[in-house]
OpenMM code with the backbone's topology and positions (N, CA, C; nanometers):
from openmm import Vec3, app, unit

residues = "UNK UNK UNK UNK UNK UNK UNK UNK UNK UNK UNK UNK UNK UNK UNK UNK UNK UNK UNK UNK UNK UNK UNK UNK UNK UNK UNK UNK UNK UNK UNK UNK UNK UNK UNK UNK UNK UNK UNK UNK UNK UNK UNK UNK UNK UNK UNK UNK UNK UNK UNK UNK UNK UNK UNK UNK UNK UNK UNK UNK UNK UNK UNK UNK UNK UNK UNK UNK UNK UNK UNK UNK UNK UNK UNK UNK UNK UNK UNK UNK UNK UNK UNK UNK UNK UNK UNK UNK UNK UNK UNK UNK UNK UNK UNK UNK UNK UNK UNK UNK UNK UNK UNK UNK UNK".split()
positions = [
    Vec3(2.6309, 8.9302, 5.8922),
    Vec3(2.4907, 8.9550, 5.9171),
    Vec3(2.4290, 9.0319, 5.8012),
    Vec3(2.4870, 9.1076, 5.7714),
    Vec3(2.4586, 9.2131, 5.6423),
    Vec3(2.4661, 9.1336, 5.5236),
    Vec3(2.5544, 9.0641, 5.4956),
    Vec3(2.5530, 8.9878, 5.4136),
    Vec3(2.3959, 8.8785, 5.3655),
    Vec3(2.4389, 8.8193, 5.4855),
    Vec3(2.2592, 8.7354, 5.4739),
    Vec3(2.1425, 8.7681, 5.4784),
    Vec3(2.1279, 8.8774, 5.5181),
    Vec3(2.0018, 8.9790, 5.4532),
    Vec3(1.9868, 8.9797, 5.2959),
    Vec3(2.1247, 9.0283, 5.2566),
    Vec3(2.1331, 9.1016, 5.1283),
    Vec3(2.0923, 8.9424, 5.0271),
    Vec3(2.1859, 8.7746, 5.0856),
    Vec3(2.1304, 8.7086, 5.0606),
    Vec3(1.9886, 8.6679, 5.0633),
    Vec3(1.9114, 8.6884, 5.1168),
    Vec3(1.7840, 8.6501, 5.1717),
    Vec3(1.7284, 8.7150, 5.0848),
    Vec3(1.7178, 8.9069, 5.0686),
    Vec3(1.6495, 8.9342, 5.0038),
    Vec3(1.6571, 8.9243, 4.8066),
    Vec3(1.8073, 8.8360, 4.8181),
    Vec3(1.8068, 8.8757, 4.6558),
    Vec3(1.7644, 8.6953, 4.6083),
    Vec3(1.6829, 8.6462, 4.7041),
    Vec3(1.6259, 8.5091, 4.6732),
    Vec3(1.7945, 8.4339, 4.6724),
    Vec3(1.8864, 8.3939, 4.6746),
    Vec3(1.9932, 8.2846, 4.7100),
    Vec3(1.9471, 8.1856, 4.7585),
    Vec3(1.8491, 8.1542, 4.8625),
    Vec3(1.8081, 8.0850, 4.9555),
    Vec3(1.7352, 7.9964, 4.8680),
    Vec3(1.6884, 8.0057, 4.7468),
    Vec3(1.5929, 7.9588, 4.6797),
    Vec3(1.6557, 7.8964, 4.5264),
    Vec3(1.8106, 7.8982, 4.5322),
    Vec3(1.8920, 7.8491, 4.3711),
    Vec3(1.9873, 7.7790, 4.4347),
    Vec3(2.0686, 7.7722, 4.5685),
    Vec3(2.1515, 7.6722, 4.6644),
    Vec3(2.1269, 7.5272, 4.6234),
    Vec3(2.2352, 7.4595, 4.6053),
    Vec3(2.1778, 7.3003, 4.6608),
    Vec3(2.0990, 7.2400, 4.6827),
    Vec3(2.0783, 7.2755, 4.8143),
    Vec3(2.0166, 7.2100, 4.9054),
    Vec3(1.8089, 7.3276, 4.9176),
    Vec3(1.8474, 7.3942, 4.7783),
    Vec3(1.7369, 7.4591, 4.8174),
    Vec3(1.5698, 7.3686, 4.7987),
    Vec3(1.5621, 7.2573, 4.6975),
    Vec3(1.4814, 7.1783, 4.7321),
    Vec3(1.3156, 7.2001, 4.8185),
    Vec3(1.3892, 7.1969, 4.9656),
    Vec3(1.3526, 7.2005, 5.0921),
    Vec3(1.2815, 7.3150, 5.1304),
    Vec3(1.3552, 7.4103, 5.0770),
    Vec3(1.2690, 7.5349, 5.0805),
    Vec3(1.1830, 7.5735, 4.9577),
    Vec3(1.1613, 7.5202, 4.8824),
    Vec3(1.0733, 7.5369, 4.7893),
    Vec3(0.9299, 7.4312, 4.8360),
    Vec3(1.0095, 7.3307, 4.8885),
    Vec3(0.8678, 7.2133, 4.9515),
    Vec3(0.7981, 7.2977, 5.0462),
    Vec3(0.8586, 7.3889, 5.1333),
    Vec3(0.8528, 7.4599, 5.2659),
    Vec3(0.7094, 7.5806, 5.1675),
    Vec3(0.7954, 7.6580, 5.0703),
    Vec3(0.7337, 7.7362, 5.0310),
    Vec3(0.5664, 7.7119, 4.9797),
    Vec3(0.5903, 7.5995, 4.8707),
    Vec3(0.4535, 7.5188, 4.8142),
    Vec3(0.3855, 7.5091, 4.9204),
    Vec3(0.4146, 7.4594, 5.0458),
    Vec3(0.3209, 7.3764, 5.1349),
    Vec3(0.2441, 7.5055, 5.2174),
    Vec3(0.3561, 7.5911, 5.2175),
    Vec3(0.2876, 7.7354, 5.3198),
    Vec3(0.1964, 7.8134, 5.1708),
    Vec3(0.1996, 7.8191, 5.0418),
    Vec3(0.1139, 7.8720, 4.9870),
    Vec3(-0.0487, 7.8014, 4.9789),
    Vec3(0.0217, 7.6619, 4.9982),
    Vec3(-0.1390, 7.6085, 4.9723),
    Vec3(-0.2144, 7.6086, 5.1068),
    Vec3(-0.1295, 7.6230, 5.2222),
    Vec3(-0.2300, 7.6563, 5.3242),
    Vec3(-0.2585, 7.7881, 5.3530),
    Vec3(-0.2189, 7.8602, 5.3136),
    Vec3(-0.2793, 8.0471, 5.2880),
    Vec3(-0.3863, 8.0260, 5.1796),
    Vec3(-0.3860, 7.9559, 5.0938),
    Vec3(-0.4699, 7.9557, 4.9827),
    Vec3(-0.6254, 7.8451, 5.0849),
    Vec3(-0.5909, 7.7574, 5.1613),
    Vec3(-0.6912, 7.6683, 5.1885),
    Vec3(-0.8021, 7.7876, 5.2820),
    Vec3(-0.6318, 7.8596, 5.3782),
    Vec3(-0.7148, 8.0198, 5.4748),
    Vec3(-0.8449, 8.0886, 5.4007),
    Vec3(-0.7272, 8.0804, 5.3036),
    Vec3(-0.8912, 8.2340, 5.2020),
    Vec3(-0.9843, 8.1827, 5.1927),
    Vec3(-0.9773, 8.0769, 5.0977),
    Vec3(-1.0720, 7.9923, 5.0708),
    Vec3(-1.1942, 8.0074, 5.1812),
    Vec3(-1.1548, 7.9010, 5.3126),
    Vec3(-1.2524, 7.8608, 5.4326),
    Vec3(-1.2688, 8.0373, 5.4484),
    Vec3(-1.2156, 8.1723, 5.5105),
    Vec3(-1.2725, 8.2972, 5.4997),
    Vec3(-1.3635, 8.3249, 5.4085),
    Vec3(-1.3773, 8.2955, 5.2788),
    Vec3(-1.4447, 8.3457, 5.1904),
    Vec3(-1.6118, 8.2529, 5.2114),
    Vec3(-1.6086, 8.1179, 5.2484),
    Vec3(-1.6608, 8.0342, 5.2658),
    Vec3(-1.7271, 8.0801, 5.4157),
    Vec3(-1.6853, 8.1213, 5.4962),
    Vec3(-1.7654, 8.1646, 5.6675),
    Vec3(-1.8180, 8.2956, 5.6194),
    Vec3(-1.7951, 8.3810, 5.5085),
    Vec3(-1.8511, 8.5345, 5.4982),
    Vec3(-1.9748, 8.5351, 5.4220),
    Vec3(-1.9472, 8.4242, 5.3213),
    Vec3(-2.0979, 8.3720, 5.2707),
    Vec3(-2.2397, 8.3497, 5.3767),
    Vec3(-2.1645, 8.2408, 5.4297),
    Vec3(-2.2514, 8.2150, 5.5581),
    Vec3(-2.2820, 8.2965, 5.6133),
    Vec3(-2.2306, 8.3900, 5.6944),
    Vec3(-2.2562, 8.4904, 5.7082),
    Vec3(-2.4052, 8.6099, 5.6884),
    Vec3(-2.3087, 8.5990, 5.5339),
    Vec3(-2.4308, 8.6947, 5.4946),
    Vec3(-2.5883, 8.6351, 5.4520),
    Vec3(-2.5297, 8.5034, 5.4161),
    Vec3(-2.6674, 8.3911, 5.4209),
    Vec3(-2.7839, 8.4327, 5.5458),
    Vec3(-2.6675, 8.4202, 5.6516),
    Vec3(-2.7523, 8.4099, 5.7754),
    Vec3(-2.8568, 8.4957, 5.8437),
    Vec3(-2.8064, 8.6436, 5.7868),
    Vec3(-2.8176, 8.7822, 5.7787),
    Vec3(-2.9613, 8.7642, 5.6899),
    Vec3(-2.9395, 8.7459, 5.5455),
    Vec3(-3.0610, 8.7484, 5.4519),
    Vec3(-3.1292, 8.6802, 5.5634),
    Vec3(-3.1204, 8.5705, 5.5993),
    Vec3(-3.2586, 8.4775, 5.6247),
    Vec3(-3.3491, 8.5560, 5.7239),
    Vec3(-3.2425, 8.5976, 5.8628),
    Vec3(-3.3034, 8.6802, 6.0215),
    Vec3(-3.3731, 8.7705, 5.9119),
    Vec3(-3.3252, 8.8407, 5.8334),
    Vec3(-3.4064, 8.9905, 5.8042),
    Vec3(-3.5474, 8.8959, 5.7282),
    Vec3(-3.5474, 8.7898, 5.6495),
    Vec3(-3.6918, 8.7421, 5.6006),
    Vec3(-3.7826, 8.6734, 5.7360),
    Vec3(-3.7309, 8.6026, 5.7780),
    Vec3(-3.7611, 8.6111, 5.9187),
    Vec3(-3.8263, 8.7088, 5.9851),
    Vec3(-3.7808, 8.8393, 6.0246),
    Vec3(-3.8438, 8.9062, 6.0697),
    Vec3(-3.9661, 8.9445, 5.9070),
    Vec3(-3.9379, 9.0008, 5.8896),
    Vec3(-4.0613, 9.0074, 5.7582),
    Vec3(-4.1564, 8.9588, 5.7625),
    Vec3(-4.1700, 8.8090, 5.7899),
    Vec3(-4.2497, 8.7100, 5.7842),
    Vec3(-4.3371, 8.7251, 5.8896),
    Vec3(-4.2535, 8.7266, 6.0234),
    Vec3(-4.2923, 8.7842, 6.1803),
    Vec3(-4.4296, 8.8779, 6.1083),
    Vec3(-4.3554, 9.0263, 6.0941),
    Vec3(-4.4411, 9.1153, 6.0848),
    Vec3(-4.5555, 9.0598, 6.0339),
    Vec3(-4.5549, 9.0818, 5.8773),
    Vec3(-4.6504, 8.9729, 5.8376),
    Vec3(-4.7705, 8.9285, 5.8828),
    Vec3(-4.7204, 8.7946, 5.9653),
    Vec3(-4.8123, 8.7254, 6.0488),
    Vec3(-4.9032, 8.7942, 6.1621),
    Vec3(-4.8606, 8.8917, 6.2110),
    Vec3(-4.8855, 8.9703, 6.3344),
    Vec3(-5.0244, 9.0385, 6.2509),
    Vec3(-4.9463, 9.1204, 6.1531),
    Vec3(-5.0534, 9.1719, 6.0636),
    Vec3(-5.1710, 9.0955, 6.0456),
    Vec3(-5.1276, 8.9861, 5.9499),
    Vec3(-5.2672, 8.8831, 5.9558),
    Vec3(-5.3581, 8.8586, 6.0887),
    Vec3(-5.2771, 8.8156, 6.1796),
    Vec3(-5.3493, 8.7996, 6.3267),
    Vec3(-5.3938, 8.9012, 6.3129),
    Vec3(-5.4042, 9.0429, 6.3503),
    Vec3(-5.4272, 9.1283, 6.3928),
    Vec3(-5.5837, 9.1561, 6.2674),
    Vec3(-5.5504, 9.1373, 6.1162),
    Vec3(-5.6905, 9.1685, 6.0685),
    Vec3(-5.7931, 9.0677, 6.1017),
    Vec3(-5.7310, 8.9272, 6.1162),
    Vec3(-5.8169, 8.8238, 6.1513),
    Vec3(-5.9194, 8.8419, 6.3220),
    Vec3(-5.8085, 8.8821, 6.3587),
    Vec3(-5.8906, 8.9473, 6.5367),
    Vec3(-6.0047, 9.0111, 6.5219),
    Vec3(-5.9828, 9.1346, 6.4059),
    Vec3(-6.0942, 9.2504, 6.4037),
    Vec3(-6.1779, 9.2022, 6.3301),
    Vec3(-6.2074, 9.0814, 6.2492),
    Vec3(-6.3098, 9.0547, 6.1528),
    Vec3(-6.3803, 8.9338, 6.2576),
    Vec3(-6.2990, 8.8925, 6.3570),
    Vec3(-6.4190, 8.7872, 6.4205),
    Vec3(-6.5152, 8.8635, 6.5504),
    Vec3(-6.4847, 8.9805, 6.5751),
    Vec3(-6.5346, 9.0552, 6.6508),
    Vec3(-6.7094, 9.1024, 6.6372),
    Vec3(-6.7502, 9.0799, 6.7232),
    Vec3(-6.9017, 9.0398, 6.6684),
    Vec3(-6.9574, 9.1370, 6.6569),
    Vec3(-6.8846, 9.2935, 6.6648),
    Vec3(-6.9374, 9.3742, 6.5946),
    Vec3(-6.9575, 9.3940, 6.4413),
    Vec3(-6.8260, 9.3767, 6.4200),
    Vec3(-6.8136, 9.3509, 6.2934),
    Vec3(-6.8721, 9.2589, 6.1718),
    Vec3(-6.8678, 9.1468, 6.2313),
    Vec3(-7.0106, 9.0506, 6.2176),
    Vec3(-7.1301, 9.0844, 6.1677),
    Vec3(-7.1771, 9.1741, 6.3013),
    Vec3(-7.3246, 9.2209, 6.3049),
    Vec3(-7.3525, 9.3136, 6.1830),
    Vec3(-7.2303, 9.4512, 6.1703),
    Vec3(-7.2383, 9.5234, 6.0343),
    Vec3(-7.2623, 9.4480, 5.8951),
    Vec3(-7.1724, 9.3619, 5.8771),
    Vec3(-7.1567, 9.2581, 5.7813),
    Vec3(-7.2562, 9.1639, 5.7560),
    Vec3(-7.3636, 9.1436, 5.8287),
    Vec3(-7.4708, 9.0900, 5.8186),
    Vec3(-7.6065, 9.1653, 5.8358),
    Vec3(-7.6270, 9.2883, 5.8776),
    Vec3(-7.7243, 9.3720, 5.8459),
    Vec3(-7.7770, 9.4174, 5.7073),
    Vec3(-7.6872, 9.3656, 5.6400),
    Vec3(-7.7370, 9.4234, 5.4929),
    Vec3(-7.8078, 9.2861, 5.4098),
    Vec3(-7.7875, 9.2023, 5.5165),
    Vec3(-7.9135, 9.0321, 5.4480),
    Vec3(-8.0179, 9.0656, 5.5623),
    Vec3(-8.0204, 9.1407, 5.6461),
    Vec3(-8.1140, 9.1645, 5.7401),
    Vec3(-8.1114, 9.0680, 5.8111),
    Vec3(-8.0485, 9.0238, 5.9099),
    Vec3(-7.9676, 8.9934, 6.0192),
    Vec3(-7.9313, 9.0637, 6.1079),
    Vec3(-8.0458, 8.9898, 6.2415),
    Vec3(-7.9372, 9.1383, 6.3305),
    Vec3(-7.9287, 9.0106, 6.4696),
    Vec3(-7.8808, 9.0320, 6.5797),
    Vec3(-7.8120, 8.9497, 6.7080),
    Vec3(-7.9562, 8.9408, 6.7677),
    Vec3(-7.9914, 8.8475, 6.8083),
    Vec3(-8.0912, 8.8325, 6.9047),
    Vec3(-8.1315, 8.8990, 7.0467),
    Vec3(-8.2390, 8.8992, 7.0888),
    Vec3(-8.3151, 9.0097, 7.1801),
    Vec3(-8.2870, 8.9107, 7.3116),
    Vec3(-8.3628, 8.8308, 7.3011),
    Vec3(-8.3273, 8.6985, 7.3597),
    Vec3(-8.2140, 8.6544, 7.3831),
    Vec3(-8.1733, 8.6361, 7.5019),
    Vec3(-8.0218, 8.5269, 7.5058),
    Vec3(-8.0778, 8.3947, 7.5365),
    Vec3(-7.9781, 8.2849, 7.5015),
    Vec3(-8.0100, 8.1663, 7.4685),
    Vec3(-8.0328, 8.1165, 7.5803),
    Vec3(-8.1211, 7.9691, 7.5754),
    Vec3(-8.1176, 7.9152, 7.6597),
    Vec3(-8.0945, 7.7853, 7.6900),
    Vec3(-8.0143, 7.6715, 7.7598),
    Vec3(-7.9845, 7.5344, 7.7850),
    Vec3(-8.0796, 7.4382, 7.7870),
    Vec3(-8.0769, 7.3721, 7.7021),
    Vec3(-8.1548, 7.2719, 7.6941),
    Vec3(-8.1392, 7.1449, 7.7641),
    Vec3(-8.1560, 7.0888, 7.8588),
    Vec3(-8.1140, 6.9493, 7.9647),
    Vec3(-8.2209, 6.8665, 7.8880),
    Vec3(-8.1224, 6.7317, 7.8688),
    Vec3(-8.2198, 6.6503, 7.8178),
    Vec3(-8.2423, 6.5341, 7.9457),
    Vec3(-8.2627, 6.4751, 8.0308),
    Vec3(-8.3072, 6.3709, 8.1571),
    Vec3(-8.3249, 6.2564, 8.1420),
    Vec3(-8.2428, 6.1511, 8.1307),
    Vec3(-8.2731, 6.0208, 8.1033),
    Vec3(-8.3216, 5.9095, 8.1747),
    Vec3(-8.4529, 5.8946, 8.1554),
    Vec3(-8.5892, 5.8365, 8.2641),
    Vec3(-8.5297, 5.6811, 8.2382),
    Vec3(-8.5257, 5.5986, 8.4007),
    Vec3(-8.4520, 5.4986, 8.3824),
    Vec3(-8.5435, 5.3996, 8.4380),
] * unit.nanometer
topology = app.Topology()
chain = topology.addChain("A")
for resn in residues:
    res = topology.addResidue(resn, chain)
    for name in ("N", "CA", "C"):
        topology.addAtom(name, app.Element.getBySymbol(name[0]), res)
């Protein structure tokens, strides 16, 4: 038992005969640890892709809210009314009235 440790760790397993097999064994398990990292390195991107975008996303959100929000206060017909007092313009005294037109048959 002691023995095949001491083999194992001083590589034997890997200059034998028949070692071949374990070198195919070895190649095949490095390139799929290597394919692992790879696809990891490849999902952390994404990741952080995904991350940038939500945070411009929200940005954009804000943003827009903002706009709505100055666009609200400038159609407000007070505001209006200020904004047009200085061409001398002011809201009527009078409220309007419906005009019916009757079509005589």
């Amino acid at each position: 038992m002691k023995q095949s440790i001491y083999d194992i760790l001083k590589g034997k397993f890997l200059i034998k005969d028949d070692a071949v097999k374990n070198w195919r064994f070895i190649v095949f398990a490095s390139f799929l640890a290597l394919i692992m990292i790879a696809s990891s390195h490849w999902a952390d991107e994404k990741v952080h892709k995904i991350a940038k975008l939500n945070d411009e996303v929200k940005e954009l959100k804000s943003q827009f809210v903002d706009a709505r929000t100055t666009l609200q206060q400038l159609k407000l017909e007070s505001h209006i009314t200020e904004k047009v007092s200085a061409r001398g313009l002011a809201p009527s005294e009078n409220p309007p009235k419906k005009i019916r037109v009757t079509t005589q048959e």
